[in-house]
Every structure is written in structure tokens, then in C-alpha cells.
C-alpha positions in Angstrom: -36.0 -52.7 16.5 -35.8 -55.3 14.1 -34.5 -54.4 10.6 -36.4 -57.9 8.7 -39.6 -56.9 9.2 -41.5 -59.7 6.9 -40.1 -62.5 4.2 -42.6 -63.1 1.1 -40.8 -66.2 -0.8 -37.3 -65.2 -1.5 -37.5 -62.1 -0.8 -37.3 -59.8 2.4 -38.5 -56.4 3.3 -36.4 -54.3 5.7 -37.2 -51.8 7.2 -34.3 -49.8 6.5 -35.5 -49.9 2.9 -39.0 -49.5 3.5 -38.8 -46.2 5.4 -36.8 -44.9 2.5 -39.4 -46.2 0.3 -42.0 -44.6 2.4 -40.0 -41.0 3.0 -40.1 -40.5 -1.0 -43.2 -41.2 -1.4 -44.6 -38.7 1.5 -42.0 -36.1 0.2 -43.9 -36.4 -3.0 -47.3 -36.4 -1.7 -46.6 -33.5 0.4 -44.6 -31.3 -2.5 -47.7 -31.8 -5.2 -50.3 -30.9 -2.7 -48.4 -27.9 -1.7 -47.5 -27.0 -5.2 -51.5 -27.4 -6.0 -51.8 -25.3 -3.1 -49.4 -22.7 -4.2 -50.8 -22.5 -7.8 -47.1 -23.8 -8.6 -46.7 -26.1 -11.7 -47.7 -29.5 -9.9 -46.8 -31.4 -13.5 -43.2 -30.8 -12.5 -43.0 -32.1 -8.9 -42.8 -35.9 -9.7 -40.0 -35.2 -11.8 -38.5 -32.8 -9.3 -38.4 -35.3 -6.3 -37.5 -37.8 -9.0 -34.0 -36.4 -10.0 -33.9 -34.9 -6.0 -34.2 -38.6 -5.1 -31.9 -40.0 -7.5 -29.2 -37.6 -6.9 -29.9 -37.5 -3.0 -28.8 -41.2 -3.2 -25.8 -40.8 -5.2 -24.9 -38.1 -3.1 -25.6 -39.7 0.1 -23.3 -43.0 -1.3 -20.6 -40.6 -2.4 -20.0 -38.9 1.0 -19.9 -42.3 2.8 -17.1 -42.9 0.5 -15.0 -40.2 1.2 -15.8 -40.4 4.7 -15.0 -43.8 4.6 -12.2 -43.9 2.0 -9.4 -46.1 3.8 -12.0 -48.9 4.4 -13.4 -48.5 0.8 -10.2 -48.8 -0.8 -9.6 -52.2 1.0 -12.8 -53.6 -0.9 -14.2 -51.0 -2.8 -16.5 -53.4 -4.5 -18.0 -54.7 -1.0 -19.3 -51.0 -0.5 -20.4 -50.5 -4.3 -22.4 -53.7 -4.4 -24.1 -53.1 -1.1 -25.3 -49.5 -1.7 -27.8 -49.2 0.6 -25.6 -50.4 3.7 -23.5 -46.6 3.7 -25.1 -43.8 2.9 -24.7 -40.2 4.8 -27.7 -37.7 5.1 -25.6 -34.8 4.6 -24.6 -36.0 1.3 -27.9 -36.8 0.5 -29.2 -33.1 1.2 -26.4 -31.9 -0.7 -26.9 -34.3 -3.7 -30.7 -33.7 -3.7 -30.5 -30.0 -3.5 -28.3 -30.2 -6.6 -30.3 -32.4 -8.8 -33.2 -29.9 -7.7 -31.0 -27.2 -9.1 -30.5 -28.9 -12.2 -34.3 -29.6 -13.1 -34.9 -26.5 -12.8 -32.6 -24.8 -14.5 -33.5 -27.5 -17.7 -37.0 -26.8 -17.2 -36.6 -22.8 -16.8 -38.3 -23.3 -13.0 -37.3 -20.3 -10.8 -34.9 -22.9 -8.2 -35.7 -20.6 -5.0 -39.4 -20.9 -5.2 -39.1 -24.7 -5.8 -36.4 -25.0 -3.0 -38.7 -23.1 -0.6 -41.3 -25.6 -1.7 -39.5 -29.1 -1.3 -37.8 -28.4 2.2 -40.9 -29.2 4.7 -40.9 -32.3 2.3 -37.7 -33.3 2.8 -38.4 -33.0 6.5 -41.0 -35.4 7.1 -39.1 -37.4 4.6 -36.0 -37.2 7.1 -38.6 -37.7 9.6 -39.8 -41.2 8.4 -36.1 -42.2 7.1 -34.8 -41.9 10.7 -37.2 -44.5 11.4 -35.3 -46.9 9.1 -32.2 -45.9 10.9 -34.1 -46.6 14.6 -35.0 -50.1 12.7 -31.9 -51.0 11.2 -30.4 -49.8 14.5 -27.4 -47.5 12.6 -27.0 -43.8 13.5 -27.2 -44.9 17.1 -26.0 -43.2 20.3 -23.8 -43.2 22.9 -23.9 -45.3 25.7 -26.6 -44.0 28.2 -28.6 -45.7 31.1 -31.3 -43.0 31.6 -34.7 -42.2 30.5 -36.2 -43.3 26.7 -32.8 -45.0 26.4 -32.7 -48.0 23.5 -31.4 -51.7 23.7 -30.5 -53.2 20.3 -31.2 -57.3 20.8 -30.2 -58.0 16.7 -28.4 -55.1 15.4 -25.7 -55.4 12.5 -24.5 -52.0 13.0 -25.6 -50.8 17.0 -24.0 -52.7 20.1 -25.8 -55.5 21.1 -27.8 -55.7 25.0 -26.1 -52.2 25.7 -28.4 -49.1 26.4 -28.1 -46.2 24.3 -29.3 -42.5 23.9 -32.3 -42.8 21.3 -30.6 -40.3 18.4 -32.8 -42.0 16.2 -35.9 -41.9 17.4 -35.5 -37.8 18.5 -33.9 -37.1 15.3 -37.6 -38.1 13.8 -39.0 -36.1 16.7 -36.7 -33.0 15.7 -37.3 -33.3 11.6 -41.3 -34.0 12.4 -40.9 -30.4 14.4 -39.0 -29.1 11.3 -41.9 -29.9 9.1 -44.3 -27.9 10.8 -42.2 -24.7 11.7 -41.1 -24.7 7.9 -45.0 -25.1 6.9 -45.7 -22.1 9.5 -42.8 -20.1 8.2 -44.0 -20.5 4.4 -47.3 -18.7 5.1 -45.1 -15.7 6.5 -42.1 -15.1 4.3 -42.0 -12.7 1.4 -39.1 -13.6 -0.3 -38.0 -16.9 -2.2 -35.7 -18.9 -0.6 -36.4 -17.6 3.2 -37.8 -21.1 4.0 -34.9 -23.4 2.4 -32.2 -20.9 4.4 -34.5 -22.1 7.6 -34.4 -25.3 6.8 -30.9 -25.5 6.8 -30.1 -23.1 9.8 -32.4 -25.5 11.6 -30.9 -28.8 10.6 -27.4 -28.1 10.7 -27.8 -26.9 14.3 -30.1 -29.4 15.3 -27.3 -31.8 13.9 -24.3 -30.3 15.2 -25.7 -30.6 18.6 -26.9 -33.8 17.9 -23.7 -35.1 16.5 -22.4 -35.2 20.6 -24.9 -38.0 21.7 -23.7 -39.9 18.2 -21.9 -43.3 19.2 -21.3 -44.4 15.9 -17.6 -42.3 16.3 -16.2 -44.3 13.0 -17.7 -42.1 10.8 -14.9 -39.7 10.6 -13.6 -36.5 12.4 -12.3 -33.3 11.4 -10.5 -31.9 14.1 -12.0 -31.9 16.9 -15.4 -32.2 15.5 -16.9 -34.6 13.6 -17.3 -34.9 9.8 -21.5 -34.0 10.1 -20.3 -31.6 13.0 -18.0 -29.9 10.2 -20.4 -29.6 7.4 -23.1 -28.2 9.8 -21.1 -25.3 10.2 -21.1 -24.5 6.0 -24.7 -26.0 6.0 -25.9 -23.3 8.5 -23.7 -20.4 7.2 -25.3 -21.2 3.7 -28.7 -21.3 5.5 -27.8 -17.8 7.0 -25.9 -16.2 3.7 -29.1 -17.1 1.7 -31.3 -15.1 4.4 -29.3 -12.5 4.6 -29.0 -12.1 0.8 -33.1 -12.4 0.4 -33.4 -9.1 2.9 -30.9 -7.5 1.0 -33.0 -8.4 -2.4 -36.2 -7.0 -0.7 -35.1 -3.8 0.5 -33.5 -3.1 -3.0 -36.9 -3.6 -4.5 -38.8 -1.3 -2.5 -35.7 1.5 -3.0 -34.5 0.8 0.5 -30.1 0.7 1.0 -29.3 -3.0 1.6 -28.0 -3.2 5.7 -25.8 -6.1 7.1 -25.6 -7.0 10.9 -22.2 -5.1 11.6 
């Protein structure tokens, strides 16, 4: 767990950055093969992860900064200058998702097929970026003296020579198991959009019950839950409403009366 992985003159590599570097670049791999796969038009995926990247970013930043706002405002150019050091996945699914909208929508790409197709990307990518996370030693867990638990030596973010529950490291476990059940799933649906509501049934409850072994409790409450506790809830709702919606498409098409649980 060390976040300086090499020097090369002036310049340092961390791992943080790295895995990022290396989750865009498997999402990528991973979307044109599929895409090749899926007789989709390939030509448009490096664009697609492109603006999904970019925007995933901004949205990521953005989030921290609301989450964050009190501290920001003390020295908002501290957090503006070091970008990288606050960023919040759920912004960065939201952001991502939204600058995947708008590609397609300027390049008249139906958004449901392409959504279905870039979410067992973005898994592995979430996969490899909690590595990073497990490097740079942020994201950590509570304090726990059991099995597979984690000792930071030279942390910036995680306490120092305490043990902790390993939230990292089976986040990347969980998104890695994600990736294949949303590659499995993709062979089996019938309607665009089935696999992206998956994706995000699976991830917000994966993350709201991950959120209780969290020990980084700074990052904002709402209620009684956290902030990433809160948005799981609207994440897996929107995962379920787009489901539910698909079904309701598909038995329309073949003449059937659409039929809601209840």
C-alpha cells in the first residue's frame, strides 16, 4: 500500500493515478471489443468513453464539492488545484452516464443500447480504480482486527499502524463480480437498457451495504445515512424504474397489457 509507486527524474507515478489511467483504458478495450462483437458502431466507442471519462471526472470533482462544501469554501482553490485528491464515484457514475447521454443524442446513437453496452466496462474499470483507492489508502474502512484486515504504514488519507476492514480491496472483488454477471446477463436480455438497470440495482446495493464498514465518516451524512448511502437508494430505484419500464415496453410490442407488481 504505497501510493509512490516509482520516480523517473522529476516526475512521480502514483498509483492512485495510474489505476485510473489503467481503468480507462480497460473500459475502452473492453467497450470496442464488445461493440465489434455486437455488430455495434465500434468507430464511436473511443469517443464515447472519451466524453464518459471526461464528464465522469468533472462529475466525480463536483460531488466532492458539494459533499464537502464547508471545507471547500475555506480554500476553494486548495481543492480546485489538486483535482485528483477529491473525487466521489457516485458523481463520477452520474457525470459519465450523462456525457454518454449526450454523445449519443449528437451522434443519433440509440443511448439504451450503448448504456447496456458500456456498464460491464465501467465495472472492471471500478474494479481496477478501487485498486488506486487500496494504493492510495482513501475509501478505507472501519477499524477491524479480524481476518484480511489492512494496516496503512504511509497513508495521507487512512490511519496510520491501525487495522482496518479491507473496503477497498472487496469493493474490486464486488465490481470484478459485477463485470461478469452483467456480461452473463447481456447474452440473456431482450430489451435495451435491462443490463444498465442491473448495473445500477447491483452497485447501489452493493454500496449501500458497503457504506457501513466505510471509516472515512467525513464524507457527509444525510440523516441517518450517509451521503453514498442516500444516493444508493435513487441509484437503485432508477436501476429498478428502468427495468420495470423495459417489461412494460416489451409486452406492449407483442400486444400484451403492460402489468406492475401491485
Amino acid at each position: 500500500m504505497k501510493n509512490e509507486l516509482l520516480h523517473i527524474g522529476p516526475y512521480t507515478v502514483y498509483g492512485y493515478g495510474l489505476m485510473l489511467g489503467l481503468a480507462v483504458i480497460a473500459a475502452y478495450v473492453t467497450t470496442e471489443y464488445r461493440a465489434r462483437k455486437l455488430k455495434l458502431r465500434y468507430e464511436h466507442v473511443f469517443g464515447l468513453v472519451l466524453w464518459c471519462a471526461v464528464s465522469g471526472l468533472l462529475g466525480a470533482k463536483l460531488l466532492f464539492l458539494i459533499t464537502e462544501w464547508k471545507e471547500v469554501l475555506q480554500d476553494p482553490m486548495e481543492y480546485l488545484v489538486h483535482f485528483a485528491d477529491g473525487l466521489v464515484v457516485y458523481g463520477g457514475i452520474i457525470g459519465g452516464i450523462f456525457g454518454g447521454y449526450l454523445y449519443c443524442r449528437r451522434h443519433h446513437l440509440p443511448f439504451l443500447r450503448y448504456f447496456d453496452l458500456a456498464m460491464p466496462s465501467i465495472a472492471i474499470a471500478q474494479c481496477i480504480g478501487r485498486i488506486g483507492c487500496f494504493l492510495a489508502g482513501c475509501c478505507y474502512g472501519i477499524e477491524y482486527d479480524g481476518p484480511c484486515s489492512v494496516t496503512f504504514r504511509e497513508s495521507e488519507f487512512a490511519p496510520n499502524n491501525i487495522p482496518l476492514f479491507p473496503t477497498e480491496m472487496l469493493s474490486s472483488i464486488l465490481n470484478l463480480l459485477h463485470f461478469f454477471i452483467l456480461i452473463l446477463a447481456s447474452r440473456h436480455t431482450k430489451k435495451d437498457g435491462q443490463v444498465a438497470a442491473l448495473y445500477l440495482v447491483l452497485y447501489g446495493t452493493g454500496r449501500f451495504i458497503m457504506e457501513f464498514f466505510r471509516g472515512d465518516l467525513e464524507r457527509g451524512s444525510v440523516g441517518a445515512l450517509s451521503t453514498s448511502q442516500f444516493i444508493s437508494l435513487f441509484i437503485v430505484g432508477a436501476g429498478i424504474f428502468i427495468f420495470l419500464i423495459q417489461i412494460s415496453a416489451d409486452r406492449l410490442h407483442r400486444g400484451e397489457p403492460p402489468r406492475f407488481p401491485g
